[in-house]
LOKELO-186891 format. One record per residue: y, x, z of N, C-alpha, C, O in turn; residue number from 1; residue in three letters. Coordinates in steps of 0.05 Angstrom, whole numbers, plus 5000, padded with zeros to 4 digits. Atoms other than C-alpha are relative to their C-alpha. Layout:
<nodes>
NODE   n.yy   n.xx   n.zz   ca.yy   ca.xx   ca.zz   c.yy   c.xx   c.zz   o.yy   o.xx   o.zz   pos   code
NODE      Y      X      Z       Y       X       Z      Y      X      Z      Y      X      Z   NUM    ALA
...
</nodes>
This chain:
<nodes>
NODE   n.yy   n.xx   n.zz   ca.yy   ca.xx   ca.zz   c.yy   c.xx   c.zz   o.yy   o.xx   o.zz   pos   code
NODE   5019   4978   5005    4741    0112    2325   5004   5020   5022   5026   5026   5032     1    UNK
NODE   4999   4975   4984    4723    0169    2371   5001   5035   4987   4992   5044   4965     2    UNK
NODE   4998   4972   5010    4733    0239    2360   4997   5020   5024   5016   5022   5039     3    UNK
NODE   4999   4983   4978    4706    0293    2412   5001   5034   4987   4989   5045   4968     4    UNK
NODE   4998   4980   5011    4723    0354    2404   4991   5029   5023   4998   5033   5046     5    UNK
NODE   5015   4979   4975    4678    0421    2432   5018   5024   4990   5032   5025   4970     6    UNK
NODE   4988   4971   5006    4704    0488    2432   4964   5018   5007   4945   5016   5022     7    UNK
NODE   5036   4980   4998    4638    0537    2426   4997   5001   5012   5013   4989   5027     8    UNK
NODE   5012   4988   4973    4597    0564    2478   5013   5033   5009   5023   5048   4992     9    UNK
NODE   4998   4969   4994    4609    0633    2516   4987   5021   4980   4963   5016   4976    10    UNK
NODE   5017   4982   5034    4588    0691    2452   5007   5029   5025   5018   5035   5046    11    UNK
NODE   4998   4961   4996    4581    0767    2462   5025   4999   4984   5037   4987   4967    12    UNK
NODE   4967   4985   5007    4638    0805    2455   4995   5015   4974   5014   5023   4960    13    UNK
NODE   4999   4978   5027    4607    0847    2393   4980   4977   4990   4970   4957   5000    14    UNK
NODE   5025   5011   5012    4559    0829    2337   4984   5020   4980   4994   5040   4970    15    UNK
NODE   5021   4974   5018    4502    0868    2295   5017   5017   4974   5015   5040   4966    16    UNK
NODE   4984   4990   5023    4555    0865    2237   5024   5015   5007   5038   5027   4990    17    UNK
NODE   4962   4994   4992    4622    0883    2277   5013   4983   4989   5035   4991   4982    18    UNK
NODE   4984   5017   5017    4643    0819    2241   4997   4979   5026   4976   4970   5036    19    UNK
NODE   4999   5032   4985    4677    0759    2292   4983   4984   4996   4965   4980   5012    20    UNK
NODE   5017   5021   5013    4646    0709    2254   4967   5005   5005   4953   4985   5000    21    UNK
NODE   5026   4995   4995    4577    0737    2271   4996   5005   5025   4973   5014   5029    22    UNK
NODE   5005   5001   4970    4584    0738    2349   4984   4974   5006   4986   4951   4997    23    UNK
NODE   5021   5028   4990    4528    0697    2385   5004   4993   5022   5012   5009   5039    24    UNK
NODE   4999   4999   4975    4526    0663    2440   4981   5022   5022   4963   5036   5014    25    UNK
NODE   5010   4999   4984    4505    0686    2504   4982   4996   5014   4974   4976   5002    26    UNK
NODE   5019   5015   4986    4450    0670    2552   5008   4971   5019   4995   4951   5021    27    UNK
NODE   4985   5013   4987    4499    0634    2594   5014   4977   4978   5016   4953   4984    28    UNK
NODE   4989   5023   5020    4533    0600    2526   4979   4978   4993   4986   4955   4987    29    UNK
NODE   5006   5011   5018    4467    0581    2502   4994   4970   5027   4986   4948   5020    30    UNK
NODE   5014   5013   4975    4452    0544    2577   5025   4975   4992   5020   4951   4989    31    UNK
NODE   4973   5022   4990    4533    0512    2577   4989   4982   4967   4988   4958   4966    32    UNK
NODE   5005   5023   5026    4513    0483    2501   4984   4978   5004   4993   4956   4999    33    UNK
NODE   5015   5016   4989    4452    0449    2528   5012   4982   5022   5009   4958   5020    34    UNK
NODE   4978   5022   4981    4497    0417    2586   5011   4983   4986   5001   4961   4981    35    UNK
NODE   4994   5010   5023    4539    0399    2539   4996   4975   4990   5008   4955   4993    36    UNK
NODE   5022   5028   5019    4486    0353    2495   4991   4982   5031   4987   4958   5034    37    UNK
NODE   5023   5014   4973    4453    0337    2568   5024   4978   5007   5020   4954   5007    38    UNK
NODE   4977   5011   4994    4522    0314    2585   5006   4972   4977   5003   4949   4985    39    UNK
NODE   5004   5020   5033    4529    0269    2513   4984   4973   5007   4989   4949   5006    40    UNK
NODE   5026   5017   5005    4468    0240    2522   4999   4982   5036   5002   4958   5038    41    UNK
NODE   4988   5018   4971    4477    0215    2602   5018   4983   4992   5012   4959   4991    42    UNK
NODE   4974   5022   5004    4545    0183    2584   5007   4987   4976   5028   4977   4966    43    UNK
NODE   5007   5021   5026    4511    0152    2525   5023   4996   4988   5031   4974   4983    44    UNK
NODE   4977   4994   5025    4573    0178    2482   4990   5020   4982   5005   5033   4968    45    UNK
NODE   5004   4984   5018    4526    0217    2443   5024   4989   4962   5034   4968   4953    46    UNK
NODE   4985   5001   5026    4564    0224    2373   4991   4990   4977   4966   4991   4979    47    UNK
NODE   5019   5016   5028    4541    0189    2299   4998   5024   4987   4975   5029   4978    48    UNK
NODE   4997   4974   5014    4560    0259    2268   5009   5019   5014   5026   5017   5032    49    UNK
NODE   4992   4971   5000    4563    0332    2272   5009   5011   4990   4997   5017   4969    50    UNK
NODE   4981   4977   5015    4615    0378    2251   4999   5025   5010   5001   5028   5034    51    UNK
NODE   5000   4970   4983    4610    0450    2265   5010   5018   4984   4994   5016   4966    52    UNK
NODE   5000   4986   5004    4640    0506    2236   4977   5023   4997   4959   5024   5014    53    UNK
NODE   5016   4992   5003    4602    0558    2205   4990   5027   5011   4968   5038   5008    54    UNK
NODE   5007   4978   4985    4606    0617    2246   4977   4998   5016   4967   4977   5026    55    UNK
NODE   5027   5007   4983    4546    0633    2283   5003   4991   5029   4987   4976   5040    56    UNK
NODE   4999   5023   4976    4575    0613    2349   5004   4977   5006   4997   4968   5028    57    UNK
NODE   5003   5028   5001    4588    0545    2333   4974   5000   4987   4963   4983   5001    58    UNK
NODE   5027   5019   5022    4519    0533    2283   4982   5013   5031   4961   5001   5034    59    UNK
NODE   5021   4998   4972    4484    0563    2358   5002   4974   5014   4983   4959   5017    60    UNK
NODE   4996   5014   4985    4522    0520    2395   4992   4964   4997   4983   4947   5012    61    UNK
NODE   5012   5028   5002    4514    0457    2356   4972   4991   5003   4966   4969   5013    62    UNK
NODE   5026   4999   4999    4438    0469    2348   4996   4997   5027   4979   4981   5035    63    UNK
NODE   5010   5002   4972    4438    0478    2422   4995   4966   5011   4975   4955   5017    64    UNK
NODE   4981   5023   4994    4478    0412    2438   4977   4980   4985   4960   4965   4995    65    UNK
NODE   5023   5019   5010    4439    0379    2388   4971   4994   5008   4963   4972   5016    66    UNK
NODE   5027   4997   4987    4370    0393    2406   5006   4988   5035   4986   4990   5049    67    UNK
NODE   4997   4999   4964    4389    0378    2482   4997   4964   4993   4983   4947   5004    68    UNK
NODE   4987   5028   5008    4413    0312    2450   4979   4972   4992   4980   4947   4996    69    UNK
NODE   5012   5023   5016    4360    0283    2413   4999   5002   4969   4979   4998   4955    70    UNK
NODE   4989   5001   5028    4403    0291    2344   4995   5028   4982   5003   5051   4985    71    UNK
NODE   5012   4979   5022    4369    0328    2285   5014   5021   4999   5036   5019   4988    72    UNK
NODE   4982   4969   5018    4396    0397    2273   4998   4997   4975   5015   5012   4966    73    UNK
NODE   5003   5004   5028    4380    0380    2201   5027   4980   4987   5036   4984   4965    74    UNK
NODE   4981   5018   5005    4434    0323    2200   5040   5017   5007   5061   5009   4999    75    UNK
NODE   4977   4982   4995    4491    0379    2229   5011   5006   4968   4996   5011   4949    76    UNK
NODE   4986   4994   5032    4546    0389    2167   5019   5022   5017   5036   5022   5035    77    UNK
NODE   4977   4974   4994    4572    0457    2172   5024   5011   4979   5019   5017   4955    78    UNK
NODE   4982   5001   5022    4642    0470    2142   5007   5022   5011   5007   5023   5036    79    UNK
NODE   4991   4978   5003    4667    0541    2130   5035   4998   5013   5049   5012   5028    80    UNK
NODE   4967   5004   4998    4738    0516    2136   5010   4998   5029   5033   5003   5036    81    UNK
NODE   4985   4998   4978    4737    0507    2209   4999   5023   5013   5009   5024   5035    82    UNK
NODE   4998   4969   4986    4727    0582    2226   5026   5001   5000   5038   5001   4978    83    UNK
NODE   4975   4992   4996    4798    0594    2260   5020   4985   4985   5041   4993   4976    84    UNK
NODE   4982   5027   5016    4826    0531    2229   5020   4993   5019   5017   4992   5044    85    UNK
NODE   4971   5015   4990    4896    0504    2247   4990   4963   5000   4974   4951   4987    86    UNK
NODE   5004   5033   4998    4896    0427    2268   5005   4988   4975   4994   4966   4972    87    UNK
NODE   4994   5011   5027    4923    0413    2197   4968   5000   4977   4959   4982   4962    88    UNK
NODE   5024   4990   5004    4859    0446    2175   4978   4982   5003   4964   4974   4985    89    UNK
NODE   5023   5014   4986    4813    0406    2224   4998   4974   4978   4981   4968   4961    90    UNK
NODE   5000   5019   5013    4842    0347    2200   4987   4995   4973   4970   4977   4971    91    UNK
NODE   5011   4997   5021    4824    0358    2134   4973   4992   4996   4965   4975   4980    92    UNK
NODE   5025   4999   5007    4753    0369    2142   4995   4969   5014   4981   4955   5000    93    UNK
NODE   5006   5020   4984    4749    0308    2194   5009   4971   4978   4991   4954   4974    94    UNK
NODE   5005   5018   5012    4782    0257    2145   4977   5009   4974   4959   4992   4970    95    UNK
NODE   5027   4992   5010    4731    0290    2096   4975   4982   4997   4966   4971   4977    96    UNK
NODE   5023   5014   4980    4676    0260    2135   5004   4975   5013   4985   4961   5021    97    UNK
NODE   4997   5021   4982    4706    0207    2168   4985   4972   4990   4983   4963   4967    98    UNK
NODE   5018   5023   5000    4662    0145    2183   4997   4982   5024   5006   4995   5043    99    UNK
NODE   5003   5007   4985    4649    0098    2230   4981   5010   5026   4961   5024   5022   100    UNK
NODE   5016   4987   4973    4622    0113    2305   5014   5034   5008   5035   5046   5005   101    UNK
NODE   4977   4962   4981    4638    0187    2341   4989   5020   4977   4971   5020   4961   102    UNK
NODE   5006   4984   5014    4647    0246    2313   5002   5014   5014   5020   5008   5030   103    UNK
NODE   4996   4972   4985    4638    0315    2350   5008   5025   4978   4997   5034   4959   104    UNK
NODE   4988   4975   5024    4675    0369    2314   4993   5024   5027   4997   5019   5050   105    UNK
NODE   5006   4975   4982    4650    0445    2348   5022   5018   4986   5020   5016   4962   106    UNK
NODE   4987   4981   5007    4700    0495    2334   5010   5021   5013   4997   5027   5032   107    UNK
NODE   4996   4988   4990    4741    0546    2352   5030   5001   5020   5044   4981   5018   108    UNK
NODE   4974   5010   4998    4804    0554    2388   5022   5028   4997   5012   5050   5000   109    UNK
NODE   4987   5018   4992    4866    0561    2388   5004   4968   4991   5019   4952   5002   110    UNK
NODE   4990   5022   5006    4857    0500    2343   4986   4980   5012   5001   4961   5018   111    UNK
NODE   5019   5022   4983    4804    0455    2376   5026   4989   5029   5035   4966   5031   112    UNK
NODE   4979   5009   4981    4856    0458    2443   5033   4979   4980   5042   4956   4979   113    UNK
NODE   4978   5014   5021    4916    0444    2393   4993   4974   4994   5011   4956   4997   114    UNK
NODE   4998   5018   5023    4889    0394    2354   4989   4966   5026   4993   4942   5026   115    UNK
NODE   5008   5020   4966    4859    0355    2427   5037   4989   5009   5044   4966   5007   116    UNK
NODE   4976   5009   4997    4935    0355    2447   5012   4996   4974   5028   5015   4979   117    UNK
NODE   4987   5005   5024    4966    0340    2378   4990   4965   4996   5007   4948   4989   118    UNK
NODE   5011   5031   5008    4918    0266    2371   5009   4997   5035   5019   4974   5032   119    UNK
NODE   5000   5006   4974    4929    0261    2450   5039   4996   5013   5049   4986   5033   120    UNK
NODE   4973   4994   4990    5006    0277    2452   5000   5008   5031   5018   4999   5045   121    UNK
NODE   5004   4993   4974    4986    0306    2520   4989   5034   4992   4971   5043   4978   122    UNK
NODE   5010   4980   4988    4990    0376    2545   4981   5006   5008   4976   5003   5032   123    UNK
NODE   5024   4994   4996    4929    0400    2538   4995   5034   5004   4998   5042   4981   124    UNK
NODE   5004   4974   5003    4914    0482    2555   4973   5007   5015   4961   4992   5030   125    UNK
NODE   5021   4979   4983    4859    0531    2580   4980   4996   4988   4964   5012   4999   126    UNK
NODE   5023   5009   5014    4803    0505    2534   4984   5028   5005   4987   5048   4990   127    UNK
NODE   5016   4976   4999    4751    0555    2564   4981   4986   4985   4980   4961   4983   128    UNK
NODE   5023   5006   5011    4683    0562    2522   4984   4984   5014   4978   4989   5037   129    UNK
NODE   5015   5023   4996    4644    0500    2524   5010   4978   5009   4995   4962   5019   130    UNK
NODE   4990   5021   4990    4700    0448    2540   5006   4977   4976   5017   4979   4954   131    UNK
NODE   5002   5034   5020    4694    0375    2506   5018   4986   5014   5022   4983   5038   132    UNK
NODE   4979   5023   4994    4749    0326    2499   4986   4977   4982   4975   4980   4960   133    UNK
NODE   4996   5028   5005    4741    0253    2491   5027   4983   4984   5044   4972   4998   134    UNK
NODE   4979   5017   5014    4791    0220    2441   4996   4979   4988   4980   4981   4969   135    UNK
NODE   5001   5016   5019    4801    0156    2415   5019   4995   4982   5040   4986   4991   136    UNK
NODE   4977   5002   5018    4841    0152    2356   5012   4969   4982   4999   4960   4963   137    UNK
NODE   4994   5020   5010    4882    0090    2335   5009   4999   4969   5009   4976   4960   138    UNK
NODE   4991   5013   5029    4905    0091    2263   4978   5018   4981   4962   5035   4988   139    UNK
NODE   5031   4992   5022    4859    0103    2193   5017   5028   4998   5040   5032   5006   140    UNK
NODE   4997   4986   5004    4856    0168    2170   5017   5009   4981   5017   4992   4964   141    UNK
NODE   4971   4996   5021    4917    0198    2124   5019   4988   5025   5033   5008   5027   142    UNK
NODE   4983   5003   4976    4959    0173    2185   4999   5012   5024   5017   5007   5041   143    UNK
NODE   5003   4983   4978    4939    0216    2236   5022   5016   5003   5027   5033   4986   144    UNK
NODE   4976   4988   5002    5001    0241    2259   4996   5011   5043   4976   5008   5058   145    UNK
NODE   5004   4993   4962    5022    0272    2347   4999   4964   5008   5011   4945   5000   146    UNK
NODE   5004   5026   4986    5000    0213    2383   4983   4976   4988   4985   4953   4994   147    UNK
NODE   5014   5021   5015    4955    0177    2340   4967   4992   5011   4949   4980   4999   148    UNK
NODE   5024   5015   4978    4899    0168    2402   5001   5005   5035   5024   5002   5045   149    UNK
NODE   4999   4998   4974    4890    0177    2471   4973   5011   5012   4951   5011   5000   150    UNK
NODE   5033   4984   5001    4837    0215    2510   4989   4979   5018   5002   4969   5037   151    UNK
NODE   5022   5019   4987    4782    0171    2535   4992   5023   5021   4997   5012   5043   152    UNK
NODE   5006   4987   4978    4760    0232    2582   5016   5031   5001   5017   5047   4982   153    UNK
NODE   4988   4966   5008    4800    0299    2602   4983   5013   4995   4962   5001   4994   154    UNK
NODE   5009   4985   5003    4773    0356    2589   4973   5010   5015   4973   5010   5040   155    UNK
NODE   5028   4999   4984    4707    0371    2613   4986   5031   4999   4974   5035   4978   156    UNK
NODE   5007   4970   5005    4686    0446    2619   4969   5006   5012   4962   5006   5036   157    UNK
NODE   5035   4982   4988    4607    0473    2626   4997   5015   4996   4977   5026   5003   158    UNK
</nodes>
């Protein structure tokens, strides 16, 4: 199974509410999201499913990504749980969902970087906004443990 994992797009620094969770992207985020999908869809690794956290900079970013993609924004499953989720966290929602074909999880970091090196057992850092990892993961889910895939592509930043 594949597992790619995005870290959001570039957001404003404030939001209408003064609430994190309600920062949007940018003009520049909403451009690197569309790369992103444009990127997906070239290296015909588009994903079977969408995961996104529910903050508004991920549900932008996936919508972006998606639409760029091809893949319904209507078919996007947004889970509350990965706002500022720990890799233990991720996990969770990912066996959740888990199914055959790719999955793109959008989130946030520090756990999106974490949880990239935790299935990768590889030093992974700097996850600037809009960077996608490629993982393939070898054992079923409930076994996901450090090292339980390898990255099919480093890190890729737009």
């Amino acid at each position: 199974m594949e597992i790619q994992l995005l870290r959001h797009a570039q957001t404003e620094s404030w939001s209408d509410t003064g609430r994190d969770f309600d920062r949007p992207l940018t003009a520049h985020g909403r451009s690197q999201a569309q790369e992103a999908g444009r990127w997906l869809r070239e290296q015909t690794c588009m994903p079977d499913m969408v995961i996104a956290s529910s903050a508004l900079r991920t549900t932008q970013t996936s919508q972006h990504v998606c639409m760029t993609m091809g893949f319904s924004e209507q078919d996007i499953i947004f889970e509350k749980d990965l706002y500022n989720a720990t890799p233990g966290e991720m996990i969770r929602v990912l066996e959740k969902h888990v199914g055959p074909g790719r999955i793109l999880m959008i989130g946030h970091n520090p756990g999106i970087e974490m949880l990239a090196g935790m299935f990768s057992a590889e030093r992974l850092s700097h996850f600037s906004p809009a960077t996608l990892v490629r993982i393939s993961i070898d054992s079923e889910p409930g076994h996901w443990v450090n090292g339980s895939g390898s990255l099919i592509k480093r890190p890729v930043t737009f």
